[in-house]
C-alpha positions in Angstrom: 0.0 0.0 0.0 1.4 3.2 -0.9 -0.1 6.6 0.6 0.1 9.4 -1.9 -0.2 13.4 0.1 -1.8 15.3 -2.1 -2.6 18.4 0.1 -1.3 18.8 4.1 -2.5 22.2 4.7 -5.4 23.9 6.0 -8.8 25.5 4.9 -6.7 28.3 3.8 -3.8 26.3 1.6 -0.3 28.0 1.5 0.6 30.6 0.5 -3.0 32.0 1.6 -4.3 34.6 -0.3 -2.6 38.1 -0.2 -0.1 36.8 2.7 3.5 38.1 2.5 4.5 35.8 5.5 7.9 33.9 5.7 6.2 30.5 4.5 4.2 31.6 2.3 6.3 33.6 0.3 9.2 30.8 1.1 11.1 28.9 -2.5 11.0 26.0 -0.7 8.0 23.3 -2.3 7.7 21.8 1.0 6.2 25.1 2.3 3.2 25.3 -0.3 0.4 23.3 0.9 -2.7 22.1 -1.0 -5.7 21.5 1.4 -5.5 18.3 3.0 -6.0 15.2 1.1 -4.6 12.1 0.4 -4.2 9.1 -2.2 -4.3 5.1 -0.7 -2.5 2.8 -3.9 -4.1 -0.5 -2.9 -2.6 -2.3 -5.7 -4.2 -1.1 -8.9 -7.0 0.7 -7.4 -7.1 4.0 -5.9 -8.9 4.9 -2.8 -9.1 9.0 -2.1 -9.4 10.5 0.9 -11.5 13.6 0.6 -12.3 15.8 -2.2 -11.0 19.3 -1.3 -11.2 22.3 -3.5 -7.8 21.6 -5.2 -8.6 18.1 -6.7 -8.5 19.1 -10.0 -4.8 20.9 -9.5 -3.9 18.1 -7.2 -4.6 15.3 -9.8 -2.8 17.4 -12.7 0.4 17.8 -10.5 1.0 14.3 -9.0 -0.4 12.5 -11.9 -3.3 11.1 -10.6 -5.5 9.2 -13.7 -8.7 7.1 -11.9 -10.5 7.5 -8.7 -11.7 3.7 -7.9 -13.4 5.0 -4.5 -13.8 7.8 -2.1 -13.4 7.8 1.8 -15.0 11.1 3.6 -13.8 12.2 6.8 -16.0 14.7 7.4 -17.8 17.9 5.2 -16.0 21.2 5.9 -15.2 23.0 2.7 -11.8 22.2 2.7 -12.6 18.2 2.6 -16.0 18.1 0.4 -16.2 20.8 -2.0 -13.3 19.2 -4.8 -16.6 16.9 -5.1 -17.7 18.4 -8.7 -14.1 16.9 -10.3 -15.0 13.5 -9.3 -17.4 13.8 -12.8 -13.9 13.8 -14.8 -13.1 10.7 -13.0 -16.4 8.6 -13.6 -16.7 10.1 -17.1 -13.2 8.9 -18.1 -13.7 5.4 -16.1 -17.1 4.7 -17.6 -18.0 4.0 -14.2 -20.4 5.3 -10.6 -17.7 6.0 -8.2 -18.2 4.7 -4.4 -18.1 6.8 -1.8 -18.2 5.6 2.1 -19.0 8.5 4.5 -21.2 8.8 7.7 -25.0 8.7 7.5 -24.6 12.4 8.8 -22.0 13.4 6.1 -24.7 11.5 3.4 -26.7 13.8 4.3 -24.8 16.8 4.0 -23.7 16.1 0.8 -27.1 15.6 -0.8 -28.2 19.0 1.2 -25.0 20.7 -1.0 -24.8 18.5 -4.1 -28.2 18.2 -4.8 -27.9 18.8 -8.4 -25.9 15.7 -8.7 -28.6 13.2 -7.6 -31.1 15.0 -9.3 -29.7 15.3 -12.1 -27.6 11.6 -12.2 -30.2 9.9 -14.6 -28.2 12.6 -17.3 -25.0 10.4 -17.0 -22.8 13.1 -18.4 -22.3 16.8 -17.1 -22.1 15.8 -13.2 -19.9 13.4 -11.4 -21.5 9.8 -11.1 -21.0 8.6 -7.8 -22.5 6.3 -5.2 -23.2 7.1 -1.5 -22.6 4.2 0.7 -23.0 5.2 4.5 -21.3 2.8 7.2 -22.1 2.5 10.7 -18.9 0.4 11.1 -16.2 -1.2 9.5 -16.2 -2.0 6.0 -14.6 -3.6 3.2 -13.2 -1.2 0.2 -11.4 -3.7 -2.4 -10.2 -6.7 -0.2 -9.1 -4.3 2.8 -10.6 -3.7 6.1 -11.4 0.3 6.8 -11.9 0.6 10.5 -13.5 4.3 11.0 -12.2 6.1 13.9 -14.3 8.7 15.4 -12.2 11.9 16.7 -13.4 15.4 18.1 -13.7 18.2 16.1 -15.7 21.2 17.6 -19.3 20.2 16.8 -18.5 18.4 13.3 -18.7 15.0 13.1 -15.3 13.5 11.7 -13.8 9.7 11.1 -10.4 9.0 10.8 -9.2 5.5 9.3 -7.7 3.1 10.4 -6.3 0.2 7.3 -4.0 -2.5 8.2 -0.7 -0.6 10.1 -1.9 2.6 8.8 -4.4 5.3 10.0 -5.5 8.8 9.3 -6.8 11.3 11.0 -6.8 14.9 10.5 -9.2 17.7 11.7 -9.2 16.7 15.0 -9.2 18.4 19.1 -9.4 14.9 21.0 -9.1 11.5 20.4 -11.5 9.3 22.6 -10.4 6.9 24.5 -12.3 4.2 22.9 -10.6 5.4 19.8 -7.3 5.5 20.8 -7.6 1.8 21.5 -8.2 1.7 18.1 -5.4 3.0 16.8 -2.5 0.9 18.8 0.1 -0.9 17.6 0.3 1.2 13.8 3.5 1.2 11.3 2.2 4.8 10.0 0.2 7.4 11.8 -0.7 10.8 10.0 -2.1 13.0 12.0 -3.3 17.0 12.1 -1.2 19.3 14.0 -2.0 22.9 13.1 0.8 24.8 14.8 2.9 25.5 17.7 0.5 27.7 19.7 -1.1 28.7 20.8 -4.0 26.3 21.8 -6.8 25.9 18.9 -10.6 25.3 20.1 -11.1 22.7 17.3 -7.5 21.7 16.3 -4.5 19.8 17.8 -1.3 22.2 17.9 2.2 20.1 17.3 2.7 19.8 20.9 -0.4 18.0 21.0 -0.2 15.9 18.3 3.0 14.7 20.1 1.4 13.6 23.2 -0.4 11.5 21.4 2.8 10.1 19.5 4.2 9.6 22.7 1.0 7.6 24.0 0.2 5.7 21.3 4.2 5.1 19.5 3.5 4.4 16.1 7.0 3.5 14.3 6.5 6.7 12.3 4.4 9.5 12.2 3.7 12.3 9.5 1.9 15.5 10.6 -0.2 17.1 8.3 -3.0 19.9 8.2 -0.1 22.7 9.0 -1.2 26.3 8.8 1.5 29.2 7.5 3.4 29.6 10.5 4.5 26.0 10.5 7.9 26.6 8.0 8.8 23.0 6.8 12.7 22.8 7.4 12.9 24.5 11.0 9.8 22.6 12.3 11.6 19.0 11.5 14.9 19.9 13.1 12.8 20.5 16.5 10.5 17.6 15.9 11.5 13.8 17.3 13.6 11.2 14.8 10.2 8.9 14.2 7.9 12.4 13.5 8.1 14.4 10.5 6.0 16.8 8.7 4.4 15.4 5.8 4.5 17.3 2.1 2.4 17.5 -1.0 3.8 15.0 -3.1 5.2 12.6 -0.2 4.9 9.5 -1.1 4.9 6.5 2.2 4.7 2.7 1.6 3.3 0.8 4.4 
């Protein structure tokens, strides 16, 4: 399994708009960050994690040529509203795309893409894609997707959890019953916003690190940084088995 970043920045994305900040007028590629997204290889299907607003620019830059299924973590703008460029990826496979999400993110999506299942008996113009809800785990191509639920402010959000490797961004606290869930992993991303001070909705790197230190993955990989997080300096201060993730990263697991 390979694990493809495609965005590890905020709602914003660096550079933001009209900022003249260090990072975001930095050279350095590691320091521009898409919105937060990324791509499971599960041999020769693709599994996406989100559709943020840059899909179309992320799957131009890193190559990215079918879309075999969709996993939703939750539906702020930043993860859901990339959804419309699915429609290049059905058109071109001939095919309804699956996507798993929550009974409260189906929802929310049919609220905001309504046009696209009331339109989907067109079969061209709009992305053709299936809503499967799960209440659980489930099964996505042979592999076992274990949904962690994580807090978030009042949004409901799901890591995942596949094999050695889980996922979870967007998040204040994990629960205790889903910690358990996510012992004894090869690969941990997880969201880490900044240094400080304390977010109301978002883990800040030193606590993101706490829960390194808790749960000791092999490696970790933080992602959702905003623009004061500058790539180079932050990993010389971070431990050996944590870095910060980048677009384009790729991990095998």
């Amino acid at each position: 399994m390979k694990i493809l970043f495609l965005g590890t920045g905020t709602s914003h994305g660096i550079p933001r708009i009209a900022c003249k900040c260090e990072v975001c007028t930095s050279t350095d590629p590691k320091n521009k960050r898409d919105r937060a997204s990324i791509l499971i290889q599960m041999g020769d299907k693709n599994v996406l994690v989100d559709t943020g607003p840059d899909l179309r620019h992320q799957s131009i830059q890193w190559e990215v040529d079918r879309v075999d299924a969709v996993l939703y973590t939750h539906t702020h703008a930043d993860h859901l509203f990339g959804l419309d460029d699915l429609r290049a990826f059905s058109s071109r496979q001939k095919s309804s795309i699956p996507c798993y999400c929550s009974p409260k993110t189906s929802a929310r999506i049919r609220h905001v893409f309504d046009y696209v299942f009331q339109l989907q008996h067109l079969g061209y113009g709009i992305p053709q894609i299936q809503l499967i809800e799960f209440t659980g785990p489930f099964d996505v191509f042979g592999n076992e997707i274990v949904p962690v639920h994580v807090i978030h402010g009042k949004t409901e959000v799901f890591g995942f959890r596949i094999g050695k490797f889980a996922y979870v961004t967007d998040c204040k606290k994990i629960p205790v019953t889903s910690m358990a869930m996510l012992e004894g992993l090869e690969v941990l991303v997880l969201g880490a916003l900044r240094w400080e001070p304390e977010h109301w909705i978002h883990m800040t790197i030193p606590e993101s690190l706490d829960v390194v230190d808790e749960l000791r993955p092999k490696q970790t990989y933080l992602t959702h940084m905003m623009h004061t997080v500058e790539h180079t300096e932050t990993n010389r201060k971070l431990p050996r088995n944590v870095q910060l993730a980048y677009d384009g990263l790729v991990v095998e697991v």
